[in-house]
MISELUM-149823 format. One record per residue (C-alpha): z, y, x; residue in three letters; residue number from 1. Coordinates in steps of 0.25 Angstrom, whole numbers, always signed. Layout:
REM residues N
      c3      c2      c1   residuo   num
       Z       Y       X       ALA   NUM
...
REM end
This chain:
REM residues 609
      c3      c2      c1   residuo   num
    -160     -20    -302       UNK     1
    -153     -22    -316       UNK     2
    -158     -38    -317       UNK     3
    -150     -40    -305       UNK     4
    -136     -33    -307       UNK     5
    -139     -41    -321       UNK     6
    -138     -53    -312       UNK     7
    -129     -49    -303       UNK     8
    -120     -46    -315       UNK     9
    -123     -58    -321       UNK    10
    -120     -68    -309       UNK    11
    -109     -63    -308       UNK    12
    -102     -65    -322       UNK    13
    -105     -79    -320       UNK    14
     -99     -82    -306       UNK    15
     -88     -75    -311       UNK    16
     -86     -86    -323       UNK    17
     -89     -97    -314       UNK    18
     -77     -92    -305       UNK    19
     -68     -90    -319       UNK    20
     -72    -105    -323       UNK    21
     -70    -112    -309       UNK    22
     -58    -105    -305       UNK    23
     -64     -95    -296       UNK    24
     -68    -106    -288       UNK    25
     -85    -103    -287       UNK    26
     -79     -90    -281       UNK    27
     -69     -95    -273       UNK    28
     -81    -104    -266       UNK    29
     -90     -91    -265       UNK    30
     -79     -84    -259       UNK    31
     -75     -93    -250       UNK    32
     -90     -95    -245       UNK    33
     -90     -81    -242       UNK    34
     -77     -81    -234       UNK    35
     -84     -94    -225       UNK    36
     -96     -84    -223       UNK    37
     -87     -72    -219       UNK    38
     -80     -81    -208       UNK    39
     -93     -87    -204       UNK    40
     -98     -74    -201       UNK    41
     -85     -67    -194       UNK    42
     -83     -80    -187       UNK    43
     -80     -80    -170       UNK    44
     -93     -79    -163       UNK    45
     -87     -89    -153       UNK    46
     -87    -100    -163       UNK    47
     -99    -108    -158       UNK    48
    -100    -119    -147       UNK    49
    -111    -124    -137       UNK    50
    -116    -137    -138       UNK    51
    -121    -135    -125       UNK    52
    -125    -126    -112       UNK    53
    -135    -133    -101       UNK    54
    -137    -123     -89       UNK    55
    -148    -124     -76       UNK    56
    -144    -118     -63       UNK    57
    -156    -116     -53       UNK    58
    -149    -115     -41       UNK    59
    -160    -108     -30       UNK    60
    -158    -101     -14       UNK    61
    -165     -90     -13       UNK    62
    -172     -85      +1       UNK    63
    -159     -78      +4       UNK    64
    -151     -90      +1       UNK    65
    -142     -83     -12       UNK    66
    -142     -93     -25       UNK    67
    -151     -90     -35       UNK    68
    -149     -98     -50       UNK    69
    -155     -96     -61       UNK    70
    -146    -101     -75       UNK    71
    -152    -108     -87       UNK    72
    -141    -109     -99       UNK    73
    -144    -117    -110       UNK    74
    -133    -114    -121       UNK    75
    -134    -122    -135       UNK    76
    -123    -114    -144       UNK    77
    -120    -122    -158       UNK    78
    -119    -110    -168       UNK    79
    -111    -109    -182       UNK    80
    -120    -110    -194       UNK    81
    -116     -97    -199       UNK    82
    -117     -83    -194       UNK    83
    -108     -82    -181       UNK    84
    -116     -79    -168       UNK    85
    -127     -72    -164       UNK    86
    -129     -80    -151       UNK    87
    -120     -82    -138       UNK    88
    -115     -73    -127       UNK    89
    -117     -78    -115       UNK    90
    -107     -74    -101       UNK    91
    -115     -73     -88       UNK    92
    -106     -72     -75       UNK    93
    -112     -60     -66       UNK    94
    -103     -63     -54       UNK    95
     -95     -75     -47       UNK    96
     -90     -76     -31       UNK    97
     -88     -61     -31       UNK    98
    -103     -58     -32       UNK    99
    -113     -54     -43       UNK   100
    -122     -68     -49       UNK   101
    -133     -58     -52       UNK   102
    -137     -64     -66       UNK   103
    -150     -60     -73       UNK   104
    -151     -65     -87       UNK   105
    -166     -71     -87       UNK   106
    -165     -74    -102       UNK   107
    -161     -84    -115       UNK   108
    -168     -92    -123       UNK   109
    -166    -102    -136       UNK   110
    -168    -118    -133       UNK   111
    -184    -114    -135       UNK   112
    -184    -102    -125       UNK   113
    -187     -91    -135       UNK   114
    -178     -79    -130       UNK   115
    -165     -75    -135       UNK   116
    -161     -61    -137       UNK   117
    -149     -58    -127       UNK   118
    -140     -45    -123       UNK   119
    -135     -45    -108       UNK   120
    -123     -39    -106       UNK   121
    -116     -38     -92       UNK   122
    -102     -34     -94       UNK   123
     -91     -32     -82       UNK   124
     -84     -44     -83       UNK   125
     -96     -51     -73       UNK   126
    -104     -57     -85       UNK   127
    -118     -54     -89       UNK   128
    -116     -57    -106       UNK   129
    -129     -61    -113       UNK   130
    -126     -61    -128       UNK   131
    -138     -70    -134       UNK   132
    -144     -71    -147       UNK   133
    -146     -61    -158       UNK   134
    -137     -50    -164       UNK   135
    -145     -51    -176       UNK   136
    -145     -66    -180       UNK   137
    -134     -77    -179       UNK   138
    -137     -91    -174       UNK   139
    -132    -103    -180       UNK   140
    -131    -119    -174       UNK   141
    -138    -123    -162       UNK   142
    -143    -113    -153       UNK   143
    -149    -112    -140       UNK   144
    -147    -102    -127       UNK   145
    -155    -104    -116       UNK   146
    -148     -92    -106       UNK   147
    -156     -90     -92       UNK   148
    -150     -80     -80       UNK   149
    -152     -81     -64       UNK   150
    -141     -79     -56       UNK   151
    -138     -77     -39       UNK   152
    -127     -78     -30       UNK   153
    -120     -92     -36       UNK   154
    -115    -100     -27       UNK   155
    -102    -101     -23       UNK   156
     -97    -100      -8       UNK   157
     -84    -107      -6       UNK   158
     -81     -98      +6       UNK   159
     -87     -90     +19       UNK   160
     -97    -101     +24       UNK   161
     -92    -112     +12       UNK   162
     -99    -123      +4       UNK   163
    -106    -116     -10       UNK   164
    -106    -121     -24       UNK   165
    -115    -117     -35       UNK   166
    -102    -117     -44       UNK   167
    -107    -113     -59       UNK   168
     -99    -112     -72       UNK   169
    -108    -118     -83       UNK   170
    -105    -112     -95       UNK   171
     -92    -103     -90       UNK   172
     -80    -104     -97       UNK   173
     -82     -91    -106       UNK   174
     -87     -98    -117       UNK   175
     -78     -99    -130       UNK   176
     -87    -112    -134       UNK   177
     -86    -126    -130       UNK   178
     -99    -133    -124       UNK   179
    -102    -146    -129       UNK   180
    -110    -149    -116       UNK   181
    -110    -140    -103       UNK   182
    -122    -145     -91       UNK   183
    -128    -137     -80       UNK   184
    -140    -139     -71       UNK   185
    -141    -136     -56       UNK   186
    -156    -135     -50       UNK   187
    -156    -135     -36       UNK   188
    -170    -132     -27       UNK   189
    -172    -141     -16       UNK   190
    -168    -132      -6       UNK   191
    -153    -131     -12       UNK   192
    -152    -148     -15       UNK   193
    -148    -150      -1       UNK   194
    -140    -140      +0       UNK   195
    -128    -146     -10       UNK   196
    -117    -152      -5       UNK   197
    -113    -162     -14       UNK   198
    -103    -153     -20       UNK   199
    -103    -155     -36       UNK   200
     -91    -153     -47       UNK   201
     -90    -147     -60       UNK   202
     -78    -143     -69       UNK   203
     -76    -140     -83       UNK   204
     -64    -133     -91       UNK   205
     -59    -119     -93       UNK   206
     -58    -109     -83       UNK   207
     -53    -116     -69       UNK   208
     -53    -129     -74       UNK   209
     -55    -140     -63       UNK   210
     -59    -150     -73       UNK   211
     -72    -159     -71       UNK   212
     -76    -164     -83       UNK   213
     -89    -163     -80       UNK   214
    -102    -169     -74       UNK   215
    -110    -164     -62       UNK   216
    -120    -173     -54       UNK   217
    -130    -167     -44       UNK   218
    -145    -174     -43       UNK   219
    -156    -167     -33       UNK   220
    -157    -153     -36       UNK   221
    -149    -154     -49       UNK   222
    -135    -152     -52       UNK   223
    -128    -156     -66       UNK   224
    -115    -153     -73       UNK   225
    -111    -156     -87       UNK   226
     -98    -156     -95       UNK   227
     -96    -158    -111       UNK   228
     -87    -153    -121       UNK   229
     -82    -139    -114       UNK   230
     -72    -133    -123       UNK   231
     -73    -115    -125       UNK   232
     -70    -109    -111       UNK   233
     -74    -122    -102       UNK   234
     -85    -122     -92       UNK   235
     -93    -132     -83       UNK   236
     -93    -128     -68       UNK   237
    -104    -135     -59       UNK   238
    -101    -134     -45       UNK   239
    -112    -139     -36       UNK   240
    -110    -137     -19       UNK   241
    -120    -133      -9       UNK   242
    -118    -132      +7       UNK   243
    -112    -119     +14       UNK   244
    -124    -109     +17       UNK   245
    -133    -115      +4       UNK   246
    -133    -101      -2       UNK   247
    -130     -87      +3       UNK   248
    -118     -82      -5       UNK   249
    -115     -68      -5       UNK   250
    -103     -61      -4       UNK   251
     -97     -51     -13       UNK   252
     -95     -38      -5       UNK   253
     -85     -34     -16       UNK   254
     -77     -46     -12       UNK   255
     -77     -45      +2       UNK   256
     -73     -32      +1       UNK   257
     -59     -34      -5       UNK   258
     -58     -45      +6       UNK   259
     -59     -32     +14       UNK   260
     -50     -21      +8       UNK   261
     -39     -30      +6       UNK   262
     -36     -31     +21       UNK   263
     -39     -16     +24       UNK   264
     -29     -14     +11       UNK   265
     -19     -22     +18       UNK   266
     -20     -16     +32       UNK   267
     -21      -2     +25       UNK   268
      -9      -5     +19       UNK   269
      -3      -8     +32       UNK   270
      -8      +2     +39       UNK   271
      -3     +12     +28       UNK   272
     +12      +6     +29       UNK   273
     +11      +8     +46       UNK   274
      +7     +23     +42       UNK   275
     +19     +27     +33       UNK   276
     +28     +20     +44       UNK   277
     +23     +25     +57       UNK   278
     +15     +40     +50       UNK   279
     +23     +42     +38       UNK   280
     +37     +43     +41       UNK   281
     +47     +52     +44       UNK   282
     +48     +59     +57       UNK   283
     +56     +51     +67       UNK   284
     +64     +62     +73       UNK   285
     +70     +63     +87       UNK   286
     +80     +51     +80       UNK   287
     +94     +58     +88       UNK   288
    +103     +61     +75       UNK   289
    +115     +68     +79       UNK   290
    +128     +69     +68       UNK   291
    +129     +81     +62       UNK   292
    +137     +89     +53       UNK   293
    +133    +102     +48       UNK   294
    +117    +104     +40       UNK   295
    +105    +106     +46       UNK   296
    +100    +120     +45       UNK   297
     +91    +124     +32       UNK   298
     +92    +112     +26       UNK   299
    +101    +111     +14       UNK   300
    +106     +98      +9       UNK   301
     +96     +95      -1       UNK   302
     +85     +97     +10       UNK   303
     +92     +89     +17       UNK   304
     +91     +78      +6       UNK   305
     +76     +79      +7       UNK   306
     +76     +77     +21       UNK   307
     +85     +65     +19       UNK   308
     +77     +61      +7       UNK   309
     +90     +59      -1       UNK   310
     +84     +67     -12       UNK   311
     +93     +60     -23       UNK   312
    +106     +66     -16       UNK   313
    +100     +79     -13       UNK   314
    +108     +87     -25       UNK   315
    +119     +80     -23       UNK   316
    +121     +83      -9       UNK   317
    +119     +99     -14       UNK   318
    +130     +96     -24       UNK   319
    +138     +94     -14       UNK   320
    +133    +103      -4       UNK   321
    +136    +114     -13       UNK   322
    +151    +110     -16       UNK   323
    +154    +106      -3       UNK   324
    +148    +120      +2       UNK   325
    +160    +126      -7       UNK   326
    +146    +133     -16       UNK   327
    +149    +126     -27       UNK   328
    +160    +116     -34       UNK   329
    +158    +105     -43       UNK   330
    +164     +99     -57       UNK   331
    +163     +87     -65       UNK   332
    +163     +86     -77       UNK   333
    +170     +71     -80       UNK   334
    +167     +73     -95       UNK   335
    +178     +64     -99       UNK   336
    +189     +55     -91       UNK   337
    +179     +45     -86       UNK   338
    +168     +49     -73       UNK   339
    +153     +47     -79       UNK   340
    +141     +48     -73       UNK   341
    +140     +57     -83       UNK   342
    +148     +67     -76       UNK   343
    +143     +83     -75       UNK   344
    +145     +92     -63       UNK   345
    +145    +106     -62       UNK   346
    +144    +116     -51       UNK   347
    +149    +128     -49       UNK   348
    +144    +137     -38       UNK   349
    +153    +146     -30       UNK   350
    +147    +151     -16       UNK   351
    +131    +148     -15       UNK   352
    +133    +157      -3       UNK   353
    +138    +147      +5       UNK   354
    +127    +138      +5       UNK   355
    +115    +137     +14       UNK   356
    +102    +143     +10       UNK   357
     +96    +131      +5       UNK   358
    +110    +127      -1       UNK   359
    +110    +139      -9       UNK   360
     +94    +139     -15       UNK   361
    +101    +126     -21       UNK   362
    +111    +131     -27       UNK   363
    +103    +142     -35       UNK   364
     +95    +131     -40       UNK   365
    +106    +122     -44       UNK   366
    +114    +134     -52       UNK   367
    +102    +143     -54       UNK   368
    +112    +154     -47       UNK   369
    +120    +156     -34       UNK   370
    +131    +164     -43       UNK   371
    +144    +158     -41       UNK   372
    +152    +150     -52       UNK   373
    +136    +145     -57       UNK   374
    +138    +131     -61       UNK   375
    +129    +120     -64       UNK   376
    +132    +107     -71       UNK   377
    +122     +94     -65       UNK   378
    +120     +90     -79       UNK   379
    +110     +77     -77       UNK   380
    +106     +81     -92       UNK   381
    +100     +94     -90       UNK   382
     +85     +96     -87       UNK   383
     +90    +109     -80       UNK   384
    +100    +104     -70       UNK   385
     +88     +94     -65       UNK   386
     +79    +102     -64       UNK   387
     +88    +113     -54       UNK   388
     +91     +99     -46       UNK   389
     +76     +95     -47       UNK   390
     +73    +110     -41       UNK   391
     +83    +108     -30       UNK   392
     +77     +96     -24       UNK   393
     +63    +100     -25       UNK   394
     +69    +113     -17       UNK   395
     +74    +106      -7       UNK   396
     +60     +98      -7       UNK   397
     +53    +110      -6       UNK   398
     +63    +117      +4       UNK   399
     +62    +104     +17       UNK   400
     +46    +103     +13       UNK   401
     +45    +118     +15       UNK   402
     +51    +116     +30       UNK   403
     +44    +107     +33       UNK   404
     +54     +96     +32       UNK   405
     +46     +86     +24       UNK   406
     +32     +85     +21       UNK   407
     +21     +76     +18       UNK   408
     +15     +68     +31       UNK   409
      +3     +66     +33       UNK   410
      -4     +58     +45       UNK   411
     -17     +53     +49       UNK   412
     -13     +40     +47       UNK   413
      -9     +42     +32       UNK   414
     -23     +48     +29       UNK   415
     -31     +37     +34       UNK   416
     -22     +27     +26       UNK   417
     -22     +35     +13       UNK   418
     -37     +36     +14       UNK   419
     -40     +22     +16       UNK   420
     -30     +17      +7       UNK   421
     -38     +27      -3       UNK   422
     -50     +19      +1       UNK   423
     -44      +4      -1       UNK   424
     -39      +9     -16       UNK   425
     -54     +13     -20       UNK   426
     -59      +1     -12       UNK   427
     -51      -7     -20       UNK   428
     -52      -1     -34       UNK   429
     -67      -3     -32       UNK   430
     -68     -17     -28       UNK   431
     -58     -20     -39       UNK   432
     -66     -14     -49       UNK   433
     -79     -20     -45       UNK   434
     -75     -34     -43       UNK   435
     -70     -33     -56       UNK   436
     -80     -28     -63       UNK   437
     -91     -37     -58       UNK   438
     -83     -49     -58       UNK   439
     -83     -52     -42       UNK   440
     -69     -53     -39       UNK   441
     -58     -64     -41       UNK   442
     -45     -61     -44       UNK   443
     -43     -61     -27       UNK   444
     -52     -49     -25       UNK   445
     -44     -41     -36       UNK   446
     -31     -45     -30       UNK   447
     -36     -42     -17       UNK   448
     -39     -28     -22       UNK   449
     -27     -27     -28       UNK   450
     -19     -30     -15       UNK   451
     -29     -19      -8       UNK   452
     -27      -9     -19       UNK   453
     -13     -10     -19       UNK   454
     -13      -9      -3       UNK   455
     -22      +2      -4       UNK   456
     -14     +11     -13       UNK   457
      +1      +7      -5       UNK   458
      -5     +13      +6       UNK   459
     -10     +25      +0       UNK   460
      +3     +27      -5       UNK   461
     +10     +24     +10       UNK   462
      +1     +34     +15       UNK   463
      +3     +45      +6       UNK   464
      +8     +57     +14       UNK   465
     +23     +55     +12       UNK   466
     +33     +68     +14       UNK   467
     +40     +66     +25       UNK   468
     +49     +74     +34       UNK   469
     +44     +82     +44       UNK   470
     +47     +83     +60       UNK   471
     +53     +96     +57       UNK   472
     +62     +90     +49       UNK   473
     +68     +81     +60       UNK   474
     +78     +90     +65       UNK   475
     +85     +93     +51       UNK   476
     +82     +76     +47       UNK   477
     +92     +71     +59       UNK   478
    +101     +81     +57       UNK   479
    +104     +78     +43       UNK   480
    +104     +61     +49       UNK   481
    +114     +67     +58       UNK   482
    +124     +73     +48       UNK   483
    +120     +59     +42       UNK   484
    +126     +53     +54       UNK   485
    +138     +63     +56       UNK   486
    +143     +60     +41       UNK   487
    +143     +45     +46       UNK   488
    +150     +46     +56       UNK   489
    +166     +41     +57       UNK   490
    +176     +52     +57       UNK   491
    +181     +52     +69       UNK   492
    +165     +53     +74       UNK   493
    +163     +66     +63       UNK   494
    +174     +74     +69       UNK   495
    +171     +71     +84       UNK   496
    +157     +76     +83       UNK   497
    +164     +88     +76       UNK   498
    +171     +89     +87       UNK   499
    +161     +89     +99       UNK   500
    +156    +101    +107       UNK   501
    +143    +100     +97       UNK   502
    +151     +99     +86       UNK   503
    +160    +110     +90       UNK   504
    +147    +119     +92       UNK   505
    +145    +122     +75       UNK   506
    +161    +115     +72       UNK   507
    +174    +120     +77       UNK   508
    +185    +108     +80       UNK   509
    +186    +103     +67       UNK   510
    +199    +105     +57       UNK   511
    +201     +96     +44       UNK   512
    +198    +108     +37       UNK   513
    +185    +109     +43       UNK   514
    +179     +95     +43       UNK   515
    +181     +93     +28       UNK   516
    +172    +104     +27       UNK   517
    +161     +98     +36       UNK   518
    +162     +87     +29       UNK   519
    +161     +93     +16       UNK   520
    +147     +99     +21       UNK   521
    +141     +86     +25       UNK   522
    +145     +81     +12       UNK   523
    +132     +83      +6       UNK   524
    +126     +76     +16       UNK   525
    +135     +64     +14       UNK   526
    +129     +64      +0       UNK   527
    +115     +66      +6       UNK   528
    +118     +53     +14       UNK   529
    +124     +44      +5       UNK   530
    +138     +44     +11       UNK   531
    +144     +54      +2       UNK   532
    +155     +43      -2       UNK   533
    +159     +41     +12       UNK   534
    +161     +56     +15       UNK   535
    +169     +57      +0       UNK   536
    +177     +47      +7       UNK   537
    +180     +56     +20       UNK   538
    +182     +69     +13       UNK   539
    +193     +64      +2       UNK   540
    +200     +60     +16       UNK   541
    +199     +75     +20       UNK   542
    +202     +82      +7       UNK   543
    +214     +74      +4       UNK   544
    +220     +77     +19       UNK   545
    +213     +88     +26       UNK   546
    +217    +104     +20       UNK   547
    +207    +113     +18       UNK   548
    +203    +127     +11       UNK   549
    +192    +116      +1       UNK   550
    +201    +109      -9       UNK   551
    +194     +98     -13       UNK   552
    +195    +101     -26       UNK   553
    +184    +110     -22       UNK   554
    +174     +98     -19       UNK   555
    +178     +89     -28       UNK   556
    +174     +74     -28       UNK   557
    +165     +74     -40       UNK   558
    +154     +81     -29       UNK   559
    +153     +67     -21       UNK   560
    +154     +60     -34       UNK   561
    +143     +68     -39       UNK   562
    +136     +66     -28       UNK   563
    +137     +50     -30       UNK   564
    +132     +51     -44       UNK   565
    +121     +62     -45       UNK   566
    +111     +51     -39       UNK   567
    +112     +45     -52       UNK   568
    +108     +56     -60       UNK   569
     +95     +58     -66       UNK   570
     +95     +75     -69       UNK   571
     +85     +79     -80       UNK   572
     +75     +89     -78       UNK   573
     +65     +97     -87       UNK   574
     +54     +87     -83       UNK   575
     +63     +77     -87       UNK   576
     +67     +81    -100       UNK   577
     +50     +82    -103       UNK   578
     +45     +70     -97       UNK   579
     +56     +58     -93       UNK   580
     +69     +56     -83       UNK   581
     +68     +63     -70       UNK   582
     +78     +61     -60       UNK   583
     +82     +74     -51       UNK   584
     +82     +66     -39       UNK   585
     +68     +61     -38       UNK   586
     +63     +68     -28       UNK   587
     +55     +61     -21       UNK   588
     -83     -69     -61       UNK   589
     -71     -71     -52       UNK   590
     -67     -74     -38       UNK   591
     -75     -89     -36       UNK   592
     -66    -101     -35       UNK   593
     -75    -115     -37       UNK   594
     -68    -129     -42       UNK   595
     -66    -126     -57       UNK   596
     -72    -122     -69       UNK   597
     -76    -107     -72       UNK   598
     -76    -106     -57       UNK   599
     -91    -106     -54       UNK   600
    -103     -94     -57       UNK   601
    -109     -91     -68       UNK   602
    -103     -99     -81       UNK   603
     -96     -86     -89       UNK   604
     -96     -88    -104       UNK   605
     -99     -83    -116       UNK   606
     -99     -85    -133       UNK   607
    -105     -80    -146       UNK   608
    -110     -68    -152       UNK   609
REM end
């Protein structure tokens, strides 16, 4: 043990004199040997080439007329002299045409026919992977791999009834080395040699390339193709025809079966549209409207905002409601010379006792008291002012689904859309996923099943129970299109009607003083319509000539402009302030195509290792 750290010691001493005396070149060169060795060894397993591949196709019939081939590959890799691979990886194609190709790897061999060591690996991209060689040895120059699998199913069917092609990629276009020369062998039997039809091409190049620089001749019951000099990722493709009926094809069940959905998808889609139409509608009413000018019984005006579905003007309209009914008056607060959007308004309540009963449950919300001279300012800004108006219209949710004004309609027809649709979405998830996973689908079958899903789900959605009004709600519903109508009418038209023996029945012969005030109540409901300027319009006109116990000062303006404006306000709310905005008003292998390269069976790829 001493002797040799004495001449470790000593070795040493003199390599380092030899590097002071040559400048440090004798080290320099050692160093730099090693860094050659480190590359060499961390180099790109890919960095190889194939001088050549040869493969023979045995093309047979079996007694139930499917293809039967068995595959002979003949690979001759030219290795780096250094340590860099192991061996090759070599990509197997399991499915083409939407069906499976049933490979069995029979075995590999060297250019002598002693065994190789091989692990198979059948991944879910459709390839069965064979990585050859030996993980604990690294080959160097000229190898040889002699790779032997059977296949089934693998002739191509140009359409029901059509000609059929064995249409093979040779060495696939997954390879990252070049080919110096590229040649494939087809053995026919007898029984098949008078079957071709004469049809015979190849193509070579990358993916889709219609390039045909290549050779193929057909002698007997032999079919040759060759090509040379095929760069990383280019392919030979052999095509060689047989007559219609040669082979029993079969046909992919999983294929046929998007054929299939995609129409029921469509119809159900169709079907689903009619349904929400004719089943899912609102009640059609006895359809007589008659003008009218006073509310409908029980329903405040907020219910009747549901009823209209004009949720968005709901608190207005109650606003207004409540200063028009002389309850409460209004202020705003101009905060300055110039109108903003900006500007606050503040209630003050006088006389809650002169509100309806549903009117009046409002109020309390809206001031948390029926005391009068309570106030409440509509500060958009705070939490607690949104979350009163929030309150307020899910009450008045509440209050017409608790009579049975609105609910949710369901119908025989609905059901049986919603579970079909159901079974279409599933149906199509699971096709999707299958031909996916096993490679039996072209890019039509998963747009097809994209088109069915997405049918599928649009009809679940149109079928969904919606809430709807009721029949019971018909008679409050036309009144309100009827108070609607009265507030379209001319002048001259409203005051008639007042007029008329029914009119006279709940009015007496209308005074000035008297039709201010009606119109004053059917305010709100001008705001619930959308015509709230019109009837600004037509009460300016009767407070500026007609005399009456209301001063105007009493309504002012800024109601009708508040009414305009509160649309555009977003109130915040406790949630809000937790979790984001929140407006108050919400309420409510591949598909087979011949004729260029890459486009056959089998072929794949592979590499180094």
């Amino acid at each position: 043990m001493i002797q040799r750290w004495g001449i470790r010691i000593v070795l040493a001493l003199v390599l380092g004199a030899l590097g002071a005396l040559s400048g440090g070149g004798f080290l320099a060169a050692a160093s730099a040997q090693a860094s050659v060795r480190a590359v060499s060894v961390q180099a790109d397993t890919s960095d190889f080439s194939f001088t050549s591949l040869h493969t023979d196709y045995r093309l047979t019939r079996a007694a139930d007329h499917r293809a039967r081939l068995a595959v002979t590959e003949t690979f001759v890799a030219q290795f780096p002299d250094f340590d860099q691979n192991h061996g090759i990886e070599r990509a197997i194609p399991t499915t083409a045409d939407g069906r499976s190709l049933h490979v069995q790897i029979q075995g590999v061999t060297d250019a002598a026919g002693a065994p190789i060591g091989y692990e198979v690996n059948n991944d879910q991209a459709g390839f069965t992977v064979l990585r050859i060689g030996d993980p604990l040895s690294f080959v160097h120059g000229a190898q040889t791999y002699v790779v032997k699998y059977t296949m089934r199913d693998v002739i191509h069917q140009t359409g029901p009834g059509g000609a059929q092609q064995f249409l093979f990629d040779v060495n696939g276009t997954g390879w990252s080395q070049p080919f110096g020369e590229v040649t494939a062998t087809l053995h026919l039997p007898a029984d098949l040699t008078g079957a071709l039809s004469g049809d015979r091409q190849c193509f070579t190049g990358g993916q889709g390339s219609t390039a045909s620089d290549c050779d193929i001749t057909v002698s007997g019951g032999t079919a040759t193709a060759s090509a040379r000099n095929l760069a990383a990722g280019e392919n030979l493709t052999m095509l060689v025809g047989f007559h219609a009926g040669t082979f029993a094809v079969p046909v992919s069940v999983l294929r046929v079966l998007v054929w299939v959905l995609l129409p029921i998808a469509i119809l159900l889609l169709i079907g689903a549209i009619i349904v929400r139409v004719v089943r899912l509608g609102h009640p059609k009413g006895t359809g007589i409207i008659v003008p009218q000018y006073q509310a409908f019984p029980g329903i405040g005006v907020m219910e009747a905002a549901e009823l209209l579905d004009e949720r968005d003007r709901a608190f207005p309209a109650l606003i207004t409601q409540l200063v028009v009914s002389r309850a409460a008056t209004m202020t705003r607060d101009d905060r300055g010379t110039k109108k903003t959007s900006d500007d606050l308004y503040t209630l003050q309540l006088h006389d809650a006792t002169v509100l309806d009963d549903e009117d009046a449950d409002a109020v309390h919300t809206l001031f948390g008291s029926i005391k009068p001279d309570a106030t409440v300012t509509l500060d958009p800004k705070k939490p607690k002012i949104g979350d009163r108006i929030a309150k307020l219209l899910q009450a008045a949710k509440d209050s017409v689904r608790a009579q049975g004004l609105i609910k949710r309609k369901h119908t025989r027809a609905g059901s049986i859309v919603l579970g079909v649709a159901a079974l279409v979405i599933i149906a199509a998830i699971v096709l999707l996923y299958l031909l996916v996973s096993r490679a039996l689908g072209s890019w039509q079958h998963d747009l097809a099943l994209v088109g069915a899903l997405a049918c599928g789900v649009a009809a679940f959605a149109l079928c969904v129970p919606p809430e709807r009004r009721t029949d019971a709600s018909t008679p409050a519903y036309e009144h309100l299109l009827g108070i609607r109508d009265y507030l379209r009418l001319a002048e001259a038209d409203r005051i008639r009607m007042l007029q008329s023996p029914s009119g006279a029945e709940t009015q007496t012969a209308p005074s000035g003083e008297q039709v201010v005030k009606l119109y004053e109540k059917l305010l709100p409901y001008a705001i619930l319509f959308n015509i709230e300027k019109e009837w600004r319009e037509v009460l300016g006109r009767y407070w500026a000539t007609t005399p009456t116990d209301v001063s105007p000062t009493l309504l002012p303006l800024q109601t009708l402009l508040f009414a305009n404006a509160f649309a555009s306000h977003n109130y915040a709310t406790t949630a809000s302030t937790q979790s984001g905005s929140h407006s108050w008003s919400s309420s409510g292998g591949s598909g087979f195509s011949g004729g260029f390269s890459g486009g056959g069976f089998g072929g794949g790829g592979g590499g180094g290792w």
